[in-house]
Structure formats: C-alpha cells, structure tokens
C-alpha positions in Angstrom: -19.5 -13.2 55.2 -22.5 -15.6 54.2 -23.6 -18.7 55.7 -26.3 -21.8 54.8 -28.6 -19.3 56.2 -28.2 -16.9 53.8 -28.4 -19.6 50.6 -31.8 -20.6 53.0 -33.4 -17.3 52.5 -33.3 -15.8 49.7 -34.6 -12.4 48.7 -36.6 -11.9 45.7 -34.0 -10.9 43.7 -31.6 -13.7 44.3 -32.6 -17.3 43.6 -30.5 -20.6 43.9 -29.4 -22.6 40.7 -31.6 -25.6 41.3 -29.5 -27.3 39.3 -26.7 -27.2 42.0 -28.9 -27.9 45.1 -30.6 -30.9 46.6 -32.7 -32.8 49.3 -34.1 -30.2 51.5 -32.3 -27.1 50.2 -34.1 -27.9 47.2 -37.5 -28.4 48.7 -37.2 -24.9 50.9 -36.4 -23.0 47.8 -38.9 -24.4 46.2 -41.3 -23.2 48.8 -40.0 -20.1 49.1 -41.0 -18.8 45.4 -43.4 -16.5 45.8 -43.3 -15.2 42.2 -41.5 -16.1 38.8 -40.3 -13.4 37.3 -37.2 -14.5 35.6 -37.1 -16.3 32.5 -34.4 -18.7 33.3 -36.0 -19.4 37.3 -38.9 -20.6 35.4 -37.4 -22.6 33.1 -35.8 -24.5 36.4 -39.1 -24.6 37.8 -40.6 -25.6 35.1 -38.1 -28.6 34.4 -38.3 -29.8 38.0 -42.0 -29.9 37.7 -41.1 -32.1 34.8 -38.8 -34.2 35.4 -40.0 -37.7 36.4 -36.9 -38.4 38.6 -37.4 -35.8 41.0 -38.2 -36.7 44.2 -42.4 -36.2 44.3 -42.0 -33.1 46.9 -40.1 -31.2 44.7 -41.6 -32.0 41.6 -45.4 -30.9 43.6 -43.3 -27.4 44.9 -42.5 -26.5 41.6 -46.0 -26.7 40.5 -47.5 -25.0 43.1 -44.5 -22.6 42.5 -45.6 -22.2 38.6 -49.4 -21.8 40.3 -50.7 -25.1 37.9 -51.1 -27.4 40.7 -55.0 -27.4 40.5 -55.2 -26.7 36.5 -52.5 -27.6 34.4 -53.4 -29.4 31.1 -50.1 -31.0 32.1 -51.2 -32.4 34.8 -54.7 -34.5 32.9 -56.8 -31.5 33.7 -58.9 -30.4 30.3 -61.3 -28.1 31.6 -58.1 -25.8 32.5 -58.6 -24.1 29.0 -62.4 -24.0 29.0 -61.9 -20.2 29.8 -59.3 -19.7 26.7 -60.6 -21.9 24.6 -63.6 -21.0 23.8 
C-alpha cells in the first residue's frame, strides 16, 4: 500500500503529474528534481516556469529545476548566449 509519503518522495524514475498537484505538493516536487530527463517532465516544468498564474515559488522551482534561474534569455538575461552566439 502507498501513502502521501510515497507521492512526497519520489524516485527518479517516477515523477508526479504537475498538472494534478498543488500548494505544497507542488512546491516539494518541484524541489525534489534533480534532473530532467523525460521529455514530457520538462515540458511540465517548463510550463510552470511559464505560466504567470503560478504561485511565484513554484514558478522560481521550476526554473531552478530547468537550471536557467541565473541565465535564461527568458528571464531578461542577454549575455546568456554570449558563449553560443558568437
């Protein structure tokens, strides 16, 4: 049998649906991610990050998740592609 516990800590292999979680749940899965391997998780990510009415914790998570917290062009940040683009 599985508990909250269990939806709480999940192992790399197994990530919640952000789509069907909230508040806190949300915010502890968020910071849980360690890497983004799967398409799809990313594309969650990625939209939470996004999405201007998500609560601002979240939304900061999922970019620290997707590693662009410091350097996303997304963000206002130009001189994130002065390596690439050049």
């Amino acid at each position: 049998m599985s508990d909250m516990s269990d939806m709480n800590h999940n192992n790399n292999n197994e990530h919640p649906d952000f789509n069907e979680i909230s508040g806190e749940e949300k915010l502890q899965a968020l910071r849980d991610l360690i890497e983004l391997t799967d398409t799809h998780l990313t594309q969650q990510v990625l939209a939470i990050g996004m999405d201007t009415h998500e609560e601002d914790l979240n939304r900061i998570e999922a970019w620290r998740a997707l590693g662009m917290a410091g350097s996303s062009a997304l963000l206002g940040n130009p001189s994130c592609c002065r390596a690439t683009c050049s």
